[in-house]
Backbone as CSV, one residue per row, in Angstrom:
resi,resn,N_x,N_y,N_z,CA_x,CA_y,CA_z,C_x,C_y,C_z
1,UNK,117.516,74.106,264.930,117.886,73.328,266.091,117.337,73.942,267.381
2,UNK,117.308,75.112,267.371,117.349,75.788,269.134,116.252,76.695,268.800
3,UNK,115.939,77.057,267.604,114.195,77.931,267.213,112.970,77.483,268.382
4,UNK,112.541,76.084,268.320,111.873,75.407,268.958,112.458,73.761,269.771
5,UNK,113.153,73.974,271.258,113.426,72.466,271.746,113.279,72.401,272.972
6,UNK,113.899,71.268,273.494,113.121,70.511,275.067,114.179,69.994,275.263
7,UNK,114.616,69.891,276.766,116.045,69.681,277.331,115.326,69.390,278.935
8,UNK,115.716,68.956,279.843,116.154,69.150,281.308,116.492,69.722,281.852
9,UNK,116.310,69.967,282.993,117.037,71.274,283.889,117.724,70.468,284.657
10,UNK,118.761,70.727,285.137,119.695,69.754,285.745,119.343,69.535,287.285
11,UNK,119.127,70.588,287.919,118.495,70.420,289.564,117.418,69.790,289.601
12,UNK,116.826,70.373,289.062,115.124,69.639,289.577,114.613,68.366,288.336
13,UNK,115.459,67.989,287.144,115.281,66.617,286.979,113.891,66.816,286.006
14,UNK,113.386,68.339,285.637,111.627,68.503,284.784,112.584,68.851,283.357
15,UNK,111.687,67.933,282.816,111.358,68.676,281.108,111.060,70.220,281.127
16,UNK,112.193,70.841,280.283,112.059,72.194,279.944,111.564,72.178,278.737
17,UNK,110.763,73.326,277.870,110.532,73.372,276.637,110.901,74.512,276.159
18,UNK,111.984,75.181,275.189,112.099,76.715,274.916,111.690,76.798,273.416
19,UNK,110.930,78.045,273.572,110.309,78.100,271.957,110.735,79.242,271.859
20,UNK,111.136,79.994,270.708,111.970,81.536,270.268,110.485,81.923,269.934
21,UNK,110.362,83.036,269.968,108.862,84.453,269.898,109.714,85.748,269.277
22,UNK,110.780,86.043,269.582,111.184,87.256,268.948,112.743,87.983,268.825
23,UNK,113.204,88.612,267.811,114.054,89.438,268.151,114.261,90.679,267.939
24,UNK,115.011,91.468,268.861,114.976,92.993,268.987,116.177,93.023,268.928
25,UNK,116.369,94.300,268.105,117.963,95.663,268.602,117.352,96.272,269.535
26,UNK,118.458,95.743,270.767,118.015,96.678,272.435,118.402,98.272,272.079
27,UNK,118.740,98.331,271.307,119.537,99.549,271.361,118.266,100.949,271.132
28,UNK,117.453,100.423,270.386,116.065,101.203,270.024,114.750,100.662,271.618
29,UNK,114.896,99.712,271.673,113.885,99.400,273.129,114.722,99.696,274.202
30,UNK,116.341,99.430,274.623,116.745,99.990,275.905,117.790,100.243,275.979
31,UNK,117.923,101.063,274.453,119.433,101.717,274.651,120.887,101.000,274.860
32,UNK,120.818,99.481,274.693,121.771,98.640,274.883,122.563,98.454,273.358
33,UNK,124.105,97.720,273.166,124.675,97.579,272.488,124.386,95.929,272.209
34,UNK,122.832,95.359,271.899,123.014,93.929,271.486,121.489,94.013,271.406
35,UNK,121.625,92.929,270.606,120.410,92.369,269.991,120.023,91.249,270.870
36,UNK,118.924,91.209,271.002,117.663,90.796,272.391,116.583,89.844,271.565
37,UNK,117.099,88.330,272.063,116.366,86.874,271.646,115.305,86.555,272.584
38,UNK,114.144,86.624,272.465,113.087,86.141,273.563,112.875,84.711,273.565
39,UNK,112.482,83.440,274.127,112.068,82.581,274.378,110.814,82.573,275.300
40,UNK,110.209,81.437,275.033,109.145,81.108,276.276,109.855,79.746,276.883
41,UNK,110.483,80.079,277.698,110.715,78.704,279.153,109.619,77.866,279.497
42,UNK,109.050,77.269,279.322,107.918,76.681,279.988,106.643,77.505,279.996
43,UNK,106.636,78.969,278.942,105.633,79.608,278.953,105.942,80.990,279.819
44,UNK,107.149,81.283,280.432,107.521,82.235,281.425,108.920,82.599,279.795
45,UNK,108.669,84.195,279.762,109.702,84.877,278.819,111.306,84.689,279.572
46,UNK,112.296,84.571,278.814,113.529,84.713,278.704,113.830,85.210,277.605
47,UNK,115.020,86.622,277.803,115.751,87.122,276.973,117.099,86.899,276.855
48,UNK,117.533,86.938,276.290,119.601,86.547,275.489,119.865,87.521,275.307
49,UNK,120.410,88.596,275.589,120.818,89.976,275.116,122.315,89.257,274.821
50,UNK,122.216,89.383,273.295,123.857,89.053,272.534,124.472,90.225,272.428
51,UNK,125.673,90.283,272.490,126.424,91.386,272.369,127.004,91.796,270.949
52,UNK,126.181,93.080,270.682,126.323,93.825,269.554,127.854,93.584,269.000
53,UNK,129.187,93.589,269.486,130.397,93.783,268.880,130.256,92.671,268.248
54,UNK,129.822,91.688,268.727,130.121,89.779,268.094,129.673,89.838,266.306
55,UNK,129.225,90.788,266.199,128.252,90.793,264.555,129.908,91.102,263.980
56,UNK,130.051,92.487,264.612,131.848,92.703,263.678,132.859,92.062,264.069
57,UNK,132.970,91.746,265.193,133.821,90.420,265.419,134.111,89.074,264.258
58,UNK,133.045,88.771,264.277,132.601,87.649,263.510,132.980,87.729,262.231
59,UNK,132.456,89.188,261.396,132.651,89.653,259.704,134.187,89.858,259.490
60,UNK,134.422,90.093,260.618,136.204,90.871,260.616,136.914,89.674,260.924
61,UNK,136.651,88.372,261.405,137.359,87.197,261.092,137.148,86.149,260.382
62,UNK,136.156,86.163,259.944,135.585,85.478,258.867,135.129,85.614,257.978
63,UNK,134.745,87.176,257.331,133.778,87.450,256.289,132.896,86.887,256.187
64,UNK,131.908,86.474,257.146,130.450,86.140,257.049,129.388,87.298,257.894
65,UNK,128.515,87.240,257.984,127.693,87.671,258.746,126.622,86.628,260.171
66,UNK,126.648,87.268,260.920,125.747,86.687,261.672,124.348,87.447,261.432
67,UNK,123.255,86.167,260.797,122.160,86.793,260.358,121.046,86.523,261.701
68,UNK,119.885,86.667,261.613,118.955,86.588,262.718,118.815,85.167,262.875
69,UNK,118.473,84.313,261.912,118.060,82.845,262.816,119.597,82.306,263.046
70,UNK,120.775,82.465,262.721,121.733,82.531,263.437,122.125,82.943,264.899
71,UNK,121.598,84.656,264.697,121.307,84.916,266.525,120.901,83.724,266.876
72,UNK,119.189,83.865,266.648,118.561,82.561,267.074,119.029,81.130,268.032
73,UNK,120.148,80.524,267.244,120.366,79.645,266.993,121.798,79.665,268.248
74,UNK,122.528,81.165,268.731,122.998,81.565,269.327,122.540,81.363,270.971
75,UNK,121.121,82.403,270.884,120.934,82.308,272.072,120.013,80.751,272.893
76,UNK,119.460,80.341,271.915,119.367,79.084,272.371,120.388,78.120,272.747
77,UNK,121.326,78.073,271.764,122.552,77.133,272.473,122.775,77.562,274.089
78,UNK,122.925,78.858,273.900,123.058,79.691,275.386,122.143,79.237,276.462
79,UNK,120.775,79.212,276.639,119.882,79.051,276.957,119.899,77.702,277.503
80,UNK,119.976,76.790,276.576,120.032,75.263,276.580,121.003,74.597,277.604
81,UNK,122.479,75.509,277.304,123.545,75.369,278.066,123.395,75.387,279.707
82,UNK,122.917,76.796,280.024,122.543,77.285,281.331,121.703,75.850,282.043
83,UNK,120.402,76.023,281.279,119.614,74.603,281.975,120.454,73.855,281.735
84,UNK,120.864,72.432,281.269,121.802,71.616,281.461,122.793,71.656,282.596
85,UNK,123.298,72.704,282.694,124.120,73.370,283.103,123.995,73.368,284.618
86,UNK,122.427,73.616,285.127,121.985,74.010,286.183,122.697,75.539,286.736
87,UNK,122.886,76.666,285.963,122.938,77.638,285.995,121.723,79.251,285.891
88,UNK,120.578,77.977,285.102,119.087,79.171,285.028,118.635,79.466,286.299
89,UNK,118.861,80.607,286.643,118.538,80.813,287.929,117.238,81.960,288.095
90,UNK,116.300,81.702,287.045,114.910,82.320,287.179,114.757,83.535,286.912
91,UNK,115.587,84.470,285.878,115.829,85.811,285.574,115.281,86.038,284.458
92,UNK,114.640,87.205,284.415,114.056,87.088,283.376,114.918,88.164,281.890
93,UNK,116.287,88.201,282.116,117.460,87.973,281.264,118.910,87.644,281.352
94,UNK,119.409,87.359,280.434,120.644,86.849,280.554,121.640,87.809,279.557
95,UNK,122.752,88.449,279.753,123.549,89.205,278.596,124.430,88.495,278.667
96,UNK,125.170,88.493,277.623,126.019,88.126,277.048,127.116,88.251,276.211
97,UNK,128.930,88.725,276.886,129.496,89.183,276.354,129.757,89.118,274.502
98,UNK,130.684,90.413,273.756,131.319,89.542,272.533,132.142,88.048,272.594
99,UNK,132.946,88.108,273.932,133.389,86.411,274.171,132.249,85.491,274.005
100,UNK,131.465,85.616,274.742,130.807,84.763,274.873,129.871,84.740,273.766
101,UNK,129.481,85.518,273.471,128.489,85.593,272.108,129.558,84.669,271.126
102,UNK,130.515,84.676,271.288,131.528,84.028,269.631,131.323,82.080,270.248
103,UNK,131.779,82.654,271.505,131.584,80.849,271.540,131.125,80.143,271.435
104,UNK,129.448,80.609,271.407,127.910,80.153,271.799,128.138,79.871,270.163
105,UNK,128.189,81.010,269.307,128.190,80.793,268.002,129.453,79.424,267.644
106,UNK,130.381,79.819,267.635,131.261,78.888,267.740,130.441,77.243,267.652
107,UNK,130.342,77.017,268.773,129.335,75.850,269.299,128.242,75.349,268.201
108,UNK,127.442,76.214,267.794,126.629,76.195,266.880,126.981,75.598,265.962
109,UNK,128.265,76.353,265.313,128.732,76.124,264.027,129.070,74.869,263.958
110,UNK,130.050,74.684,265.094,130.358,73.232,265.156,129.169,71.869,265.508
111,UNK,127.918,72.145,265.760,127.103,71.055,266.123,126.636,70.789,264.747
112,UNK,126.567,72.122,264.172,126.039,72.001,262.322,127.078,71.297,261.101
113,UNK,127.994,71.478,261.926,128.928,70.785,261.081,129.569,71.714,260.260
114,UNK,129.808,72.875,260.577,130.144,74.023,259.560,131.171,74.809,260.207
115,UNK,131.894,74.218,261.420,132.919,74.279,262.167,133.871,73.445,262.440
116,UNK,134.978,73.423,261.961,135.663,72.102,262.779,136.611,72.401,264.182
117,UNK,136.870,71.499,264.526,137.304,71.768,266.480,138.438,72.875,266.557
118,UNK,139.199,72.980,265.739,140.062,74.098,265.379,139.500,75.314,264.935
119,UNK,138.586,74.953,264.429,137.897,76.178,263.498,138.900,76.204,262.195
């Protein structure tokens, strides 16, 4: 869903396009506690720095894992949100608490159908 898509930006009314290029553990590139989703915005990089606790968060209430095209699938919702949102405000990253990392996921789950509104 959010690997490769195209949305609006809410201020200025242009076709956005975000395509995923990569993911990193910041923790080995910058010493951070989260794993780091790149996109190309329109060809200009954006990063998602998800927050490392959300992986045990997640296993410790659900016994699943959050795997990488899951991240994925994470920080794009995120991403997607912001533009819509009219919140992208031209940075070239965004972090993102364990709250917020669960909800984004959350969201996910539920657009896939593998969530229901209660959970």
């Amino acid at each position: 869903m959010y690997q490769d898509f195209k949305t609006v930006e809410r201020w200025t009314g242009e076709p956005v396009r975000c395509t995923f290029q990569c993911i990193v553990m910041a923790i080995a590139t910058r010493h951070a506690d989260a794993v780091d989703v790149k996109f190309l915005v329109n060809e200009r990089p954006v990063w998602v720095a998800l927050a490392h606790g959300a992986w045990e968060a997640h296993r410790s209430q659900t016994g699943h894992a959050i795997t990488d095209p899951l991240a994925v699938e994470i920080a794009g919702h995120y991403l997607r949100t912001i533009l819509e949102n009219g919140e992208e405000s031209g940075r070239e990253m965004y972090t993102l608490n364990v709250a917020e990392t669960l909800q984004h996921l959350d969201a996910v789950l539920q657009e896939a159908g593998m969530l229901t509104a209660g959970k």
